[in-house]
ZALUMPA-581096 format. One record per residue (C-alpha): residue number from 0; residue in three letters; x, y, z. Coordinates in Angstrom, 2 decimals, m for minus. Layout:
% ZALUMPA-581096
<NUM, 'Ala', <X, Y, Z>> ...
END
This chain:
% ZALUMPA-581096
<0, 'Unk', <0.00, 0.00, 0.00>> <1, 'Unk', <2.84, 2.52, 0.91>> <2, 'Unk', <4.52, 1.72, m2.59>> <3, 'Unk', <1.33, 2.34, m4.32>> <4, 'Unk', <0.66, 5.79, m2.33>> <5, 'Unk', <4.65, 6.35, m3.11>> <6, 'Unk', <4.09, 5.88, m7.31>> <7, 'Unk', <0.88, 7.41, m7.10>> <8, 'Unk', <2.62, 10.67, m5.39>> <9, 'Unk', <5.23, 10.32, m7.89>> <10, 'Unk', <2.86, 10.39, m10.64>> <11, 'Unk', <1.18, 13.66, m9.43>> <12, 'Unk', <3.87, 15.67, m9.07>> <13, 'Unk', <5.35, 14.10, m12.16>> <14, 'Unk', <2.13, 15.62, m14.18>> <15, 'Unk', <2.37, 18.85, m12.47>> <16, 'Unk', <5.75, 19.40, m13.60>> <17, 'Unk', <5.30, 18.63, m16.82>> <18, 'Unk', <2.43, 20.96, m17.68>> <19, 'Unk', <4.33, 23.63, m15.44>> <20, 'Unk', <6.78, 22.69, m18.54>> <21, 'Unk', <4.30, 22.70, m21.24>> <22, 'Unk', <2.86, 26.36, m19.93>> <23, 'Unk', <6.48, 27.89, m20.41>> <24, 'Unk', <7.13, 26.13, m23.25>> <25, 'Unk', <3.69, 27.57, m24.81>> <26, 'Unk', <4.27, 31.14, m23.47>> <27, 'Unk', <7.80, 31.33, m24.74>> <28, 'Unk', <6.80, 30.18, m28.34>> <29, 'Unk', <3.69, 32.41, m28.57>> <30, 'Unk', <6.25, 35.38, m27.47>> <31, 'Unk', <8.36, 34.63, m30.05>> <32, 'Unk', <5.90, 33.46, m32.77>> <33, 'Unk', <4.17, 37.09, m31.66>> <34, 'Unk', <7.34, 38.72, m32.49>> <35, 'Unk', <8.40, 37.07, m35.25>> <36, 'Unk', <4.75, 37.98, m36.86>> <37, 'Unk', <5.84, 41.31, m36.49>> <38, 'Unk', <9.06, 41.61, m37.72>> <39, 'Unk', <7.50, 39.43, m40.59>> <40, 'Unk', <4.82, 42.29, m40.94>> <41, 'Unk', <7.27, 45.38, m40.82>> <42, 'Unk', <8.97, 43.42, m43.61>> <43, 'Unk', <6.30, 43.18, m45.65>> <44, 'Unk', <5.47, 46.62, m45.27>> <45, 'Unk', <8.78, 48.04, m46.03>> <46, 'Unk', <9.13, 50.73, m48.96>> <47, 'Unk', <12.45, 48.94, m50.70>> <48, 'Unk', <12.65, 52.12, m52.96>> <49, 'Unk', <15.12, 54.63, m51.14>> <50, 'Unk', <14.16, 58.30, m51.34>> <51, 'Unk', <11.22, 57.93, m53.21>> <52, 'Unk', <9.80, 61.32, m52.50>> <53, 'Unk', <12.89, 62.85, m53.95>> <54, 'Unk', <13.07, 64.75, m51.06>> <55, 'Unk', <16.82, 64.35, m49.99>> <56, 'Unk', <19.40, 65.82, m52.77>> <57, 'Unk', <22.40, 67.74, m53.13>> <58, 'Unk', <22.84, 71.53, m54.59>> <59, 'Unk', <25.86, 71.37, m56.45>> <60, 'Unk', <28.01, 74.20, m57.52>> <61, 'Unk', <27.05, 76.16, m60.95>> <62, 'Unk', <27.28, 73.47, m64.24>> <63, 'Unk', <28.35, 70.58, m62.32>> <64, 'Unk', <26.71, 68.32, m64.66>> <65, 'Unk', <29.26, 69.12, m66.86>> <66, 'Unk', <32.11, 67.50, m64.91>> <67, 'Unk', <30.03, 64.47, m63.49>> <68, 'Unk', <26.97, 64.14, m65.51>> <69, 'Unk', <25.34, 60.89, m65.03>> <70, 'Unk', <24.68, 61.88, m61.16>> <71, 'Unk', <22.62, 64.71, m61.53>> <72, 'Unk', <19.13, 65.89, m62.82>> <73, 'Unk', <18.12, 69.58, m63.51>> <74, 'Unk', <16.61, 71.68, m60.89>> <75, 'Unk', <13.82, 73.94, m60.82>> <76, 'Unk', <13.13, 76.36, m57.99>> <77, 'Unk', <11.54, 79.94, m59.43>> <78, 'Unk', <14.25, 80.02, m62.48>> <79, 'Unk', <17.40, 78.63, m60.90>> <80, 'Unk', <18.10, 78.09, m64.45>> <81, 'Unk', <22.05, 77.33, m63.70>> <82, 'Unk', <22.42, 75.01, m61.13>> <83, 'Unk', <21.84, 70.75, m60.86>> <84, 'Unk', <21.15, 68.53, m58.00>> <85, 'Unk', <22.20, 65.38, m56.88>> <86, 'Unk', <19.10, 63.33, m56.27>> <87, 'Unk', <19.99, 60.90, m53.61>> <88, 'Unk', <19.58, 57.14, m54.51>> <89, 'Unk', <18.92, 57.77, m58.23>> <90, 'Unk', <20.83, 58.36, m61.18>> <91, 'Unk', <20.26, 60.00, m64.62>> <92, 'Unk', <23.05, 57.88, m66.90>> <93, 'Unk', <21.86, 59.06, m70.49>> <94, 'Unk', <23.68, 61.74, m72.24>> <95, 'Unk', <21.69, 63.76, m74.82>> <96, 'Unk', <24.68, 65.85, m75.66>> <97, 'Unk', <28.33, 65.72, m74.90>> <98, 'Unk', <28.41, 66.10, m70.91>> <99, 'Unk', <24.45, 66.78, m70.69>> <100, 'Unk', <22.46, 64.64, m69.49>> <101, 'Unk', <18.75, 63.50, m70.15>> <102, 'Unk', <16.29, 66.18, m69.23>> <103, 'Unk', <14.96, 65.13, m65.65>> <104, 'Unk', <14.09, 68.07, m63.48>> <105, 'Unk', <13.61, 67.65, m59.84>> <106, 'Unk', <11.07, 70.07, m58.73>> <107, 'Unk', <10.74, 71.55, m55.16>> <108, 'Unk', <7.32, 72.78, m53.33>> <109, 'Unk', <5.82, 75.84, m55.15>> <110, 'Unk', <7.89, 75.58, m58.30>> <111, 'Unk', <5.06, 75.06, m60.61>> <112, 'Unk', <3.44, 78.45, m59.27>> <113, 'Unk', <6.53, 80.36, m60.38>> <114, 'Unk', <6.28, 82.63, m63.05>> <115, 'Unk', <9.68, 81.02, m64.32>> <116, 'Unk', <9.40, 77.77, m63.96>> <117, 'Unk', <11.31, 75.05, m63.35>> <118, 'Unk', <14.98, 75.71, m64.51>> <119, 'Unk', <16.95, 73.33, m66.76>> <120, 'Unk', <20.91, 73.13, m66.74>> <121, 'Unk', <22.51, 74.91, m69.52>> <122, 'Unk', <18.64, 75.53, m71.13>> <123, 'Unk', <16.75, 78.90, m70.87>> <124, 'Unk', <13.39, 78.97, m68.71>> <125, 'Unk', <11.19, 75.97, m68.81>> <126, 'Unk', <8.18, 76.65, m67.13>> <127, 'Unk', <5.24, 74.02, m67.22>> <128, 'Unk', <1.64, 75.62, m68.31>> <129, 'Unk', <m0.12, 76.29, m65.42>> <130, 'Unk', <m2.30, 79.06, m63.83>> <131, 'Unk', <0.73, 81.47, m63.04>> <132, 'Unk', <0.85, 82.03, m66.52>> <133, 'Unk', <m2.73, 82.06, m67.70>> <134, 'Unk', <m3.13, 78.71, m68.60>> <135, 'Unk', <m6.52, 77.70, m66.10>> <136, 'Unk', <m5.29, 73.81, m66.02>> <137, 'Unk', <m5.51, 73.42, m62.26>> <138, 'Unk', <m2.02, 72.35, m62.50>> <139, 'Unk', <m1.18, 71.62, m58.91>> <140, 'Unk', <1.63, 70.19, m56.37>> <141, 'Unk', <1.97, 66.22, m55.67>> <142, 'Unk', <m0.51, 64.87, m53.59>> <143, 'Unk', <2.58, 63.15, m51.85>> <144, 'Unk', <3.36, 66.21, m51.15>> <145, 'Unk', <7.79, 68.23, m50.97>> <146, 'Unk', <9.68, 67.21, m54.06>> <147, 'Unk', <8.75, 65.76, m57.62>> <148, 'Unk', <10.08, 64.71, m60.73>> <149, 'Unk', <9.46, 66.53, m63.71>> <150, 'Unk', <10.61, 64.85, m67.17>> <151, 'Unk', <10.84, 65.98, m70.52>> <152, 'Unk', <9.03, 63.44, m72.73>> <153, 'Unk', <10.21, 64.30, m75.93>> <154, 'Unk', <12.46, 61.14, m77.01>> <155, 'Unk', <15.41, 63.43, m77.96>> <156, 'Unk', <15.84, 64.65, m75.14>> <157, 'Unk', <14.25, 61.66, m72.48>> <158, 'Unk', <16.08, 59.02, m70.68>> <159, 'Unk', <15.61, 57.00, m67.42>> <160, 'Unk', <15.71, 58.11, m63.91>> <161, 'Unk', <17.04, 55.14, m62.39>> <162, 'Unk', <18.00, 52.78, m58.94>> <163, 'Unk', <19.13, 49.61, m58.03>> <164, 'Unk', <16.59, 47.80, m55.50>> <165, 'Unk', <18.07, 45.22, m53.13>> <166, 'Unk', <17.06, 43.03, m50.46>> <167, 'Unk', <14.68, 41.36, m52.83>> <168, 'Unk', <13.50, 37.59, m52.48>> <169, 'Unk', <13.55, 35.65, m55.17>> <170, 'Unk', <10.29, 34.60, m56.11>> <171, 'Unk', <8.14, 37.15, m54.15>> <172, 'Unk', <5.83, 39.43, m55.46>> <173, 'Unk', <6.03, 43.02, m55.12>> <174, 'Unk', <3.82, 45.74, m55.79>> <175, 'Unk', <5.11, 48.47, m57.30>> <176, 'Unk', <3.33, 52.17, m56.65>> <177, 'Unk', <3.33, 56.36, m57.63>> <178, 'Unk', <1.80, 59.21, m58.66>> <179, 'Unk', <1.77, 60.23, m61.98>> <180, 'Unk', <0.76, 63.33, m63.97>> <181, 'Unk', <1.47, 65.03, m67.77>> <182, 'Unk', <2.04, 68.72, m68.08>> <183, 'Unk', <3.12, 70.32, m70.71>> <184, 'Unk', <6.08, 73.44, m71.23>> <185, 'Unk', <4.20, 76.55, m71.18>> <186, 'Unk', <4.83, 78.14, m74.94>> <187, 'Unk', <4.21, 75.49, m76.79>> <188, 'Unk', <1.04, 75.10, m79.12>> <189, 'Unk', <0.83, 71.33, m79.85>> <190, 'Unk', <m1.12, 68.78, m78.44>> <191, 'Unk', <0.65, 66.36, m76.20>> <192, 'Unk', <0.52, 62.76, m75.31>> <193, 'Unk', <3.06, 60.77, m72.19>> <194, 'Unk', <3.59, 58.17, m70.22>> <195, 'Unk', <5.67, 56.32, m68.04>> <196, 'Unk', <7.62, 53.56, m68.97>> <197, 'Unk', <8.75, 51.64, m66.05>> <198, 'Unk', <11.41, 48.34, m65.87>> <199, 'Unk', <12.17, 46.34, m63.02>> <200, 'Unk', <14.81, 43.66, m64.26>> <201, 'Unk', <13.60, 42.14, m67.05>> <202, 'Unk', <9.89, 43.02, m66.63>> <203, 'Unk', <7.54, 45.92, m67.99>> <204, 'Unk', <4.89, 47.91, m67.09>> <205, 'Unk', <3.53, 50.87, m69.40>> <206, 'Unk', <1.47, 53.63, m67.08>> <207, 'Unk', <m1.78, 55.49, m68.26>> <208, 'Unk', <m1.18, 57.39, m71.41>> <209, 'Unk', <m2.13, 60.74, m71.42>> <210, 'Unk', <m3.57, 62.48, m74.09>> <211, 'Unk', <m3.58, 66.57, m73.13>> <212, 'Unk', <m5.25, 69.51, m74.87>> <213, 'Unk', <m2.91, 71.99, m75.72>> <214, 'Unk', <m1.29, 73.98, m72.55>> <215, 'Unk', <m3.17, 70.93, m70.25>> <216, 'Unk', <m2.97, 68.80, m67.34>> <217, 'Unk', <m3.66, 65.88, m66.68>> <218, 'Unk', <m3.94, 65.71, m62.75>> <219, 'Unk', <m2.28, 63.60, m60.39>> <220, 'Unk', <m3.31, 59.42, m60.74>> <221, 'Unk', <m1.86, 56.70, m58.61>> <222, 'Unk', <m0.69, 54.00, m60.54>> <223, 'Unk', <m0.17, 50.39, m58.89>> <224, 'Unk', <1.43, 47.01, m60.38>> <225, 'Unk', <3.14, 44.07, m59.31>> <226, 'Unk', <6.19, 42.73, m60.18>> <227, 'Unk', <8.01, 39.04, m59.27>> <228, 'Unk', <11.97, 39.26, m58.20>> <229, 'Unk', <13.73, 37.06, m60.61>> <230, 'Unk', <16.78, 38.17, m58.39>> <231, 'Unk', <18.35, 39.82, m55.03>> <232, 'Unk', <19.10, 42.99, m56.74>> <233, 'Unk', <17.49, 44.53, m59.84>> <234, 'Unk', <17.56, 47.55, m61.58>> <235, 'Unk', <14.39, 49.81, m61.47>> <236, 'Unk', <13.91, 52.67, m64.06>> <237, 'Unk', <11.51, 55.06, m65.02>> <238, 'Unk', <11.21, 56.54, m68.31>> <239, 'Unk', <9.09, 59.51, m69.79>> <240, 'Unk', <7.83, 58.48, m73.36>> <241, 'Unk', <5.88, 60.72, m75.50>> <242, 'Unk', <5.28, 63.31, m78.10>> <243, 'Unk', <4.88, 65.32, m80.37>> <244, 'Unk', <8.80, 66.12, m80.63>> <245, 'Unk', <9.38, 70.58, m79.63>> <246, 'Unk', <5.87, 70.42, m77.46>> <247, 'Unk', <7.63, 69.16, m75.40>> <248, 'Unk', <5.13, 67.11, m73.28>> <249, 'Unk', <6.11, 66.75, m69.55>> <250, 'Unk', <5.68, 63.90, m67.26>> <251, 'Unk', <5.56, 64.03, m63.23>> <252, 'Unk', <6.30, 61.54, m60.82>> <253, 'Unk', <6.45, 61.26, m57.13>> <254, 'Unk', <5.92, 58.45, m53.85>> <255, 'Unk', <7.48, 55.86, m55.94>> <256, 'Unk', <7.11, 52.68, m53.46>> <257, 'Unk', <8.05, 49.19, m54.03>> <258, 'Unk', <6.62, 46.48, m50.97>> <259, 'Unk', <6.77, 42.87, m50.28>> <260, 'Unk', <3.08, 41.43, m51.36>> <261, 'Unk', <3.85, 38.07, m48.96>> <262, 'Unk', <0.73, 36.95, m47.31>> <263, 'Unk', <2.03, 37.72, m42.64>> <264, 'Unk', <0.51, 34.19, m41.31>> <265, 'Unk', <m2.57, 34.61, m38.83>> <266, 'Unk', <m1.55, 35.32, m34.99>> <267, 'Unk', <m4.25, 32.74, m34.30>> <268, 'Unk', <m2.30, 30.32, m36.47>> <269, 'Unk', <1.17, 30.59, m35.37>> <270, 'Unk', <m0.12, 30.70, m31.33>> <271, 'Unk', <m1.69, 27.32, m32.19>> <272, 'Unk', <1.41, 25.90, m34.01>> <273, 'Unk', <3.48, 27.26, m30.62>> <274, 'Unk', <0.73, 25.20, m28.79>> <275, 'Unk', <1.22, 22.13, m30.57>> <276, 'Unk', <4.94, 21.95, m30.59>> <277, 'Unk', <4.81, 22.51, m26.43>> <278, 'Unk', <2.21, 20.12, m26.27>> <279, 'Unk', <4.24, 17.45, m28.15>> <280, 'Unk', <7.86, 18.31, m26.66>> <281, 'Unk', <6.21, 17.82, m23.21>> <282, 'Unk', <4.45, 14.48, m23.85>> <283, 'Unk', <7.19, 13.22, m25.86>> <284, 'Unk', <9.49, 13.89, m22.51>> <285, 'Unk', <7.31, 12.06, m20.20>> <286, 'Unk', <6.70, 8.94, m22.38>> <287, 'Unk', <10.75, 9.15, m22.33>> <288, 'Unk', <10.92, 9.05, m18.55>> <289, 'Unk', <7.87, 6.40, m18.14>> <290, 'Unk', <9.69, 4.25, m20.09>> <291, 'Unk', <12.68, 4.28, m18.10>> <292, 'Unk', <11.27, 3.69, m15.15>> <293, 'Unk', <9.20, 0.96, m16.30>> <294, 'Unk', <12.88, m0.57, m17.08>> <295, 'Unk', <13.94, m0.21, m13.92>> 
END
């Protein structure tokens, strides 16, 4: 009788112990399955495009973009007509002339309500049509709000505003995201039409096309696609594509943003999954131990 009170003691606190085990063992997975879902969720959410508001550049001195060309766009701030920015994070490789390069303007808050316009390097005035000089278009800022781009359209004088993306998975979809908008330089008297042209790696994706009465705009539209990493790293461009060549039509961009599409698993899910596995570890450890002392 006293060895049967003795196991049967044994046995209690033997079951106690091991769901004292299995309680731990279930509170420290759901903790880390908890943070793991969110460090899987701020990775999802993460904008892999760096600077996408344009809003972090560098003035350079007076015709820089002769001496280093491929770095810098042209800048337009009320008719600074003779300087050129660094945009940080992007690039502007394609020469149009000898040391000039494609005509990509980055335009601050306000510029289009100048009566100059925005200013390109080496180029007199270029101001866009717009309601400071008497063209009623309801030409307006980004709805993104600080910096834009503003690109010449024209195919002589276009080329891509550019930047490499890493910390892709290969495999995953992403969906790619901005605002877009046509304009068009304010003494011309043709009829434009633009777009964006837009490559990630080896893949495509062709925005709205505008078509603009003369001295129009189009308005700001958000434009969404998705595209699937084929790689780590890959090379994401934008380029302004349009005509009539000497409108010259004009197209804007801004909040370019390029997330992780990957489906963050239920919290409901991975708690029961942290459940399970405590469950298991702690039953497989006491069939363990009963069977050694059933040896013994």
């Amino acid at each position: 009788m006293l060895e049967f009170e003795r196991r049967l003691k044994s046995l209690f606190w033997g079951m106690l112990k091991m769901n004292l085990a299995i309680k731990k063992t279930i509170i420290g997975l759901s903790a880390l399955s908890i943070s793991a879902l969110g460090s899987s969720a701020q990775a999802a959410s993460i904008n892999l495009v760096k600077n996408g508001g344009f809003e972090n550049y560098t003035q350079n001195a007076p015709k820089a973009y002769y001496s280093n060309p491929s770095t810098v766009i042209g800048y337009g701030n009320g008719g600074a007509l003779d300087q050129s920015v660094t945009v940080n994070d992007w690039s502007n490789p394609t020469l149009i002339a000898p040391n000039q390069p494609a005509l990509n303007f980055l335009l601050l808050p306000n510029s289009s309500n100048q009566t100059s316009g925005p200013g390109v390097p080496g180029y007199s005035a270029f101001p866009l049509a717009g309601p400071y000089n008497g063209h009623n278009n309801g030409l307006t800022e980004s709805p993104a709000g600080g910096n834009y781009i503003a690109s010449d359209s024209d195919p002589t004088y276009s080329g891509p505003l550019q930047q490499v993306i890493t910390g892709l998975i290969v495999g995953h979809t992403y969906e790619l995201s901005f605002y877009e908008g046509a304009a068009q330089e304010a003494t011309a008297q043709l009829n434009p039409v633009t777009r964006w042209y837009v490559g990630f790696g080896n893949q495509t994706f062709t925005s709205t096309l505008f078509n603009l009465p003369n001295q129009g705009f189009s308005g700001w539209q958000k434009q969404t696609t998705t595209f699937t990493a084929t790689s780590t790293s890959q090379l994401l461009q934008f380029v302004a594509l349009g005509g009539p060549s000497g409108a010259p039509p004009v197209s804007l961009l801004d909040g370019v943003s390029l997330v992780d599409t990957a489906p963050v698993p239920e919290p409901f899910t991975i708690l029961g999954s942290a459940a399970a596995l405590g469950l298991g570890a702690g039953f497989k450890s006491k069939i363990g131990k009963k069977a050694k002392s059933d040896k013994v």
